[in-house]
N, C-alpha and C positions, 0 to 999 in steps of 0.2 A: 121374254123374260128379261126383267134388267136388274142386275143389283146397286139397292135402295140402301144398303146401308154395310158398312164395313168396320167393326170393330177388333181393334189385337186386344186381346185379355193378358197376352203375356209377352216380354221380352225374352228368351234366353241368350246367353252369353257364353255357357258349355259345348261343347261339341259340336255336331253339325245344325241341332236343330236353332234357330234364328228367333224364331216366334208361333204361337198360338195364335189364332184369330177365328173370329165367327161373322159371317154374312146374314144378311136379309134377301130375298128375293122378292121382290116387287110389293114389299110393308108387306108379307102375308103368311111367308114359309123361311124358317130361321137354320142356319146350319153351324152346329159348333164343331170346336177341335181340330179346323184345320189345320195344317201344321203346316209352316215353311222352313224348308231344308236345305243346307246349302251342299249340294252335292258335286262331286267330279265336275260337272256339267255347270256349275253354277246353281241360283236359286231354282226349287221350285214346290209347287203344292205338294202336298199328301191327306188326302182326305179322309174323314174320319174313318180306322178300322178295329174290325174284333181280332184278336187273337184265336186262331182254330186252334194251334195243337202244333206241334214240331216246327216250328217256328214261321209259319203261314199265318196270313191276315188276311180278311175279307174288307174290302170299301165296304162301312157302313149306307154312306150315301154319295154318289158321284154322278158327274155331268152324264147324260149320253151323247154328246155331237162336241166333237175337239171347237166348233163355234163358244159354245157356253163354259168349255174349258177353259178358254183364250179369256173371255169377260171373267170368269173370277179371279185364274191368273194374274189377270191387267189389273183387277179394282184391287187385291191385295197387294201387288207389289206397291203399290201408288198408299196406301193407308201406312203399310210397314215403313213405308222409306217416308211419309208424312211426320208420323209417330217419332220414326228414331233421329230425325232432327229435329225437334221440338225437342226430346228429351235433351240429346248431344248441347243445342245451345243453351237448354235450362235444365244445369247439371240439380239444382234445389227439388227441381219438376218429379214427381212420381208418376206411374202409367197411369192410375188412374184419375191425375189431374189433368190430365188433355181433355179429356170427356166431359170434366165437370163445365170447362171453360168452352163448351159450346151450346 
């Protein structure tokens, strides 16, 4: 499995969370709302979850083998930190103008 395609749909600038983004896996199966977080520990994923009840979340959809962890990891730190200098040096730039310009 390799991922084919790495999009941030969103920058934040509040709190801890950094960015939104969504994946492709191999042009066929799509995953939204991952979220990167920048926690105690520094960055890292949180994958899409529901809300149960008393303040419990379930991963909607997550890796099974810390291998395929590492590859999304890796592909969205590399698109986030692509993304957020492209903006940084094109302060005129909006998110969704990086994508057009490819």
């Amino acid at each position: 499995m390799e991922i084919t395609d790495v999009r941030v749909r969103r920058i934040c600038d509040e709190d801890k969370m950094k960015a939104i983004v969504s994946i492709t896996m191999d042009g066929e199966f799509a995953v939204h709302d991952i979220k990167l977080i920048d926690g105690a520990n520094g960055l890292f994923i949180a994958m899409p979850s529901k809300k149960l009840g008393k303040g419990e979340f379930r991963d909607i959809a997550h890796p099974l083998s810390s291998t395929t962890r590492e590859k999304i990891k890796t592909a969205v730190f590399a698109e986030y930190n692509r993304v957020k200098e492209i903006l940084e040096s094109n302060p005129e730039m909006e998110l969704s103008d990086v994508y057009k310009e490819e």
